[in-house]
N, C-alpha and C positions, 0 to 999 in steps of 0.2 A: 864778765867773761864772754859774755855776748859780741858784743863789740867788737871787743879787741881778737874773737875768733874768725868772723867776718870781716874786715876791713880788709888783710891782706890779701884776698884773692877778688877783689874789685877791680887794682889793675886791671887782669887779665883780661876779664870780659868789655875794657872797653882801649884796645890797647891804641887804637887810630882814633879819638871821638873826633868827628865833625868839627867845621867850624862852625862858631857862632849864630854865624848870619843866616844859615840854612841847616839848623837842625830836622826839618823833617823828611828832606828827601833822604838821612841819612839812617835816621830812625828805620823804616821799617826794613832796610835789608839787615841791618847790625843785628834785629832783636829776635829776627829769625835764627840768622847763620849760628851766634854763639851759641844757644838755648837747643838746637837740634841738632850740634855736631858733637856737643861738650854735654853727656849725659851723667857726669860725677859729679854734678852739682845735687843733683836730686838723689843719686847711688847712697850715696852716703849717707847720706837722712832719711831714707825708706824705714828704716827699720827703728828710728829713733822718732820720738813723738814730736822732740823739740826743733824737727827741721821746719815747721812751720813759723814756728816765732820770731827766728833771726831773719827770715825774710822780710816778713812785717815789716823789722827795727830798719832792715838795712834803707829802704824807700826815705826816710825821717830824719836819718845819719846823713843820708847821702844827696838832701834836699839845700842845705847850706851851701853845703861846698861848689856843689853843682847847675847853679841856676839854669843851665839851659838845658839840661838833662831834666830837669823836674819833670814836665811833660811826659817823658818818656819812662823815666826812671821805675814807676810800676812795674811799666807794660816789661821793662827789660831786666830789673831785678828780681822779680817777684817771683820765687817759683810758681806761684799761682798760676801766673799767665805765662808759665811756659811749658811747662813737660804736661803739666795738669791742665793749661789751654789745649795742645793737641790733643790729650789723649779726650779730654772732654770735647773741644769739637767733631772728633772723631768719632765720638759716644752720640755724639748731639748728631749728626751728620747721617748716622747708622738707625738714630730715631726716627729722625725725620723720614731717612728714606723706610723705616719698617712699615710706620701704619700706609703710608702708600701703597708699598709691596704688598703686605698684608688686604689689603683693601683690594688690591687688585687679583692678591691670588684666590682670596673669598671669593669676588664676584666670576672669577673661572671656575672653579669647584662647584659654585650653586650652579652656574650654566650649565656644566659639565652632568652635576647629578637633576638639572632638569630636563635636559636634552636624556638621558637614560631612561627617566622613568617615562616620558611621550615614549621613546620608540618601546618598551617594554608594554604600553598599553594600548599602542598599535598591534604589536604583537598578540595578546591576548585579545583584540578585537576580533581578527581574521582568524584566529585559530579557535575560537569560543562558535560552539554548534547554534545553527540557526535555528532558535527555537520559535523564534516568533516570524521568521518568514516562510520557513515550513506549514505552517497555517494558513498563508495564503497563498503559497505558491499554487494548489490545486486549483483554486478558484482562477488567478489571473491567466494560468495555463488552460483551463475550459473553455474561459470566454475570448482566449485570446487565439486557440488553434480547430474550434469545436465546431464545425457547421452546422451544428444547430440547436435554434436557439435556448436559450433557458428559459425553465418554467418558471411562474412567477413565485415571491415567496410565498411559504405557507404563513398563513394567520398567525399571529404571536402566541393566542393561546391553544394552538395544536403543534403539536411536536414535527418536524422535521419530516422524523420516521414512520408517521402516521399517517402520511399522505401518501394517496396509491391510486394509479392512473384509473379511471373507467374497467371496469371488468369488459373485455370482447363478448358478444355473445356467444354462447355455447353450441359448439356443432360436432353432430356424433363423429369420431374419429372415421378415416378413411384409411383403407389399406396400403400396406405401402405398395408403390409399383413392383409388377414382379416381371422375368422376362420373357419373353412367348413362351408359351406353352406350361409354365408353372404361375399354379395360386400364388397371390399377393399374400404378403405374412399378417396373421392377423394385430390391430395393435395392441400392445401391453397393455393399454389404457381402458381397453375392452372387460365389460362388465362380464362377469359369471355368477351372475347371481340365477337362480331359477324364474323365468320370467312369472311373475303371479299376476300379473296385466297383459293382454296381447302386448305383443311390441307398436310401437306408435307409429315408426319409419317405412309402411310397407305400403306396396303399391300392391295388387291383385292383377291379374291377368288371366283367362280364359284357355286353357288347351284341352281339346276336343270336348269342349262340354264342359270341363274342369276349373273349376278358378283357382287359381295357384298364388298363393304370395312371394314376395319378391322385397328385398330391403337395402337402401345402399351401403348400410354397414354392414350386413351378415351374409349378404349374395344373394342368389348368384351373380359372383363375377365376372364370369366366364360365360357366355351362350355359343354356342358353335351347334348350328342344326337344331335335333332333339336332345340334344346334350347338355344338359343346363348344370354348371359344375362351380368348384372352387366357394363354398360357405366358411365362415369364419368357426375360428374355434370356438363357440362359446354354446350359452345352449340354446341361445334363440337361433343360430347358426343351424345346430345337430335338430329342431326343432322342425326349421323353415327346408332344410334338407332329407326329412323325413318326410314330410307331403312330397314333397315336388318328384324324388327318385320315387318313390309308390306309384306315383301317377304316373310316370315318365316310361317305365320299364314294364308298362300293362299295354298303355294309349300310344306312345309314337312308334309310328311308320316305324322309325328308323330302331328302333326296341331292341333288336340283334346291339349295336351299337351301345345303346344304352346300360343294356347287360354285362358286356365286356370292360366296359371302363367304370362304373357306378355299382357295381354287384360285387361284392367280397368273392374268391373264386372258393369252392369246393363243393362237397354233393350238393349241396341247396341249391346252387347256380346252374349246374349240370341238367339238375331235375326238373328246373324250373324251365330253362330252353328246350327240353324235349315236350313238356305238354304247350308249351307257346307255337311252337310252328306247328299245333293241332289247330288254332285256331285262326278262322281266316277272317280274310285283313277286313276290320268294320264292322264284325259280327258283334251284339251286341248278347254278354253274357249275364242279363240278369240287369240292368240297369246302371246307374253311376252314382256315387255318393258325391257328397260336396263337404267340404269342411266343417262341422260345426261346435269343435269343443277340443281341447290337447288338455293331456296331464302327466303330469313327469313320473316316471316310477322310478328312475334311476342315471345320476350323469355323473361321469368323472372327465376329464380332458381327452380321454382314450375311447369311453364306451358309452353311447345315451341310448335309454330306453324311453318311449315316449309312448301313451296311449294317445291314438287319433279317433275321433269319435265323428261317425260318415252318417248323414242325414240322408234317405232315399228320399227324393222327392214322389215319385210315384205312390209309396205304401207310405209316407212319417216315420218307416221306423230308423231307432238308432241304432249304429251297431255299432262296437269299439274295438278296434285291430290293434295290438302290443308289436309295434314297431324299434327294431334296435340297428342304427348304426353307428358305425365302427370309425374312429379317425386313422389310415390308412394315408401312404401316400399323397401327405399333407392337403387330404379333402377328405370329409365324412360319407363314407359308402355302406351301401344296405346290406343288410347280412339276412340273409334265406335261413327256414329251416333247412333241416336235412332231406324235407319232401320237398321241397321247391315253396311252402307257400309262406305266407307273408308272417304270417301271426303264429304263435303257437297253437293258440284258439279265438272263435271269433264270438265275442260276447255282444248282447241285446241288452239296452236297457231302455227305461222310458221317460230318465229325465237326465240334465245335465248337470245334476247335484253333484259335488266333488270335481265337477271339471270347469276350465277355464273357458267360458265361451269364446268363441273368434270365427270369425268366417268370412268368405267374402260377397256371398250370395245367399 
C-alpha cells in the first residue's frame, strides 16, 4: 500500500524533468521551487507517524526508472531535505547565529556592569571623608604657609606634650599704664600675701634726713614735687605708703600740699593743719626717727593698719606709731586721729621681737 500510495503524485513534482545531458543546472532550481511552494506534501503527514517511511521507499522505487534523477532524487523526494531541510537550516542558521549573538551580548552586559561598578567606586572615592589626609593636612599646611621654622622633634621616648619651651625669667609685674593724672591699675597678678620678709624690690632714698623706700612694683608711681603718690593695692604697697605719707606730711616744704591730696579729709585733717602752721619751717621738734621694723595689725583691700617702729639715733630708743591708711580715690591715703595726730598712742619698746626688721639706714 506503500507504493501504490506514493507513485501517483510523483508526476507532479517533476512535470518539465531536464534533459539528460545536463541534469544539474536543472536540479537545484526544480528542488527548491516544488518543495517550498507545494507544502501538502508534508501537511498531510504531520500528524501521521508513517509520513516518514514512504519517503524513504520513494528514493529506491524511483532509482530504476530514473537513472539521471538518482543524484538528485534524495535531495528532491525526500521529505527530509525539504520542508525539514528549511526548517532545520533555519534552526541551524538561528544556532549559529545565537552563540555569536549571545557571545557578543555577554561580552556587552559584563562591559556594561563593569564600567558601573568603576564609576560607582569613583563615586565612593570622592564622596568617602578624608580621614587619612586630615592627618596631615596640618602639618603640610604649617610647613608650607608658617614663617617660622619648626622645632625639632622631640626624643622618641618623651611625649610630644611634654616638651615646653625654656621658662622666661620671672619679673615682678608692672602697672598697667594709666592716663595723666590717674594711678596705674594695679596687676591681678600681684601678691596679697602679708609680707613676712622686707620686700626685695626697693630702692631707699633720703628726704630731709629721712630714708624712704621706694619699689617698681608697689610705688611710688607718681612723683610730682613733695608728692609722692599712686602705691599698688597690696600690702607691701599700703606698707611702703605708710612710711613715705608719715614722713611726707610732717618734712616737705610743700606739706600744705601733701595734706590736701594724701590726708583722708575730716577733723584729723583739720586739726592736724592748724597746729602745723605753728611750726616754722625747719624747726626741729624733738629729733627724727628712721625706719627700723613694720608689723601688720590689720589689712583688707580697703583698710591697712601697720605698726612702724622709728629708731632715734640720738637716745637708741624705739618707739612704735599704729599707722592706718585707707584705699581712697584709687591710692592709699593717711587717715588722722580726730586730734590731728598720727597714732592713737605712741608706744616704747626695747627690742624688735614680734617685728619685721627692714630699714634703710
Amino acid at each position: 500500500m506503500t507504493s501504490t500510495h506514493h507513485r501517483p503524485p510523483e508526476p507532479p513534482i517533476h512535470p518539465t524533468p531536464p534533459p539528460p545531458t545536463s541534469p544539474q543546472p536543472d536540479t537545484t532550481p526544480h528542488t527548491a521551487a516544488p518543495h517550498t511552494a507545494a507544502p501538502h506534501t508534508a501537511a498531510p503527514h504531520t500528524a501521521a507517524p508513517h509520513t516518514a517511511a514512504p519517503h524513504t521507499a520513494a528514493p529506491r522505487d524511483a532509482a530504476p526508472r530514473d537513472a539521471g534523477l538518482r543524484d538528485t532524487a534524495p535531495r528532491d523526494t525526500a521529505p527530509r531535505d525539504t520542508a525539514p531541510r528549511d526548517t532545520a537550516s533555519h534552526g541551524a542558521d538561528f544556532r549559529d547565529a545565537s552563540p555569536r549573538g549571545a557571545s557578543r551580548g555577554a561580552a556587552f552586559w559584563v562591559a556594561a556592569v563593569f564600567v558601573t561598578l568603576v564609576a560607582v567606586l569613583a563615586v565612593m572615592v570622592l564622596l568617602r571623608p578624608d580621614r587619612e589626609d586630615t592627618a596631615d593636612r596640618p602639618v603640610r599646611h604649617a610647613s608650607s604657609r608658617s614663617a617660622v621654622p619648626a622645632a625639632p622633634p622631640p626624643s622618641p621616648s618623651v611625649p610630644a606634650w611634654a616638651v615646653t619651651p625654656p621658662a622666661a625669667p620671672s619679673l615682678p609685674p608692672t602697672p598697667a599704664a594709666a592716663a595723666p593724672g590717674h594711678c596705674p591699675a594695679t596687676p591681678a597678678t600681684a601678691s596679697q600675701d602679708l609680707p613676712a620678709q622686707p620686700p626685695a624690690d626697693v630702692t631707699w632714698t633720703v628726704f630731709h634726713g629721712v630714708a624712704e623706700p621706694a619699689s617698681r612694683e608697689h610705688g611710688p608711681h607718681r612723683k610730682e614735687a613733695d608728692v609722692h603718690r599712686c602705691f599698688s593695692r597690696t600690702p607691701t604697697g599700703a606698707l611702703i605708703a605708710a612710711w613715705q605719707i608719715a614722713t611726707r606730711f610732717v618734712l616737705a616744704d610743700g606739706w600744705r600740699r601733701v595734706v590736701d591730696e594724701q590726708v583722708m579729709p575730716g577733723p584729723g585733717r583739720d586739726a592736724y593743719a592748724e597746729q602745723r602752721r605753728q611750726v616754722n619751717a625747719g624747726e626741729d621738734t624733738g629729733g627724727k626717727g628712721q625706719l627700723a621694723a613694720y608689723a601688720f595689725a590689720s589689712y583688707t583691700p580697703d583698710v591697712a593698719t601697720v605698726q612702724l617702729v622709728s629708731r632715734f639715733a640720738a637716745t637708741g630708743h624705739l618707739q612704735v606709731n599704729t599707722v592706718t591708711v585707707v584705699w581712697s580715690g584709687g591710692d592709699w591715703r593717711l587717715r588722722l586721729q580726730p586730734d590731728g595726730s598720727i597714732s592713737p598712742s605712741l608706744q616704747a619698746v626695747t627690742s624688735l621681737a614680734g617685728f619685721v626688721p627692714w630699714g634703710g639706714v
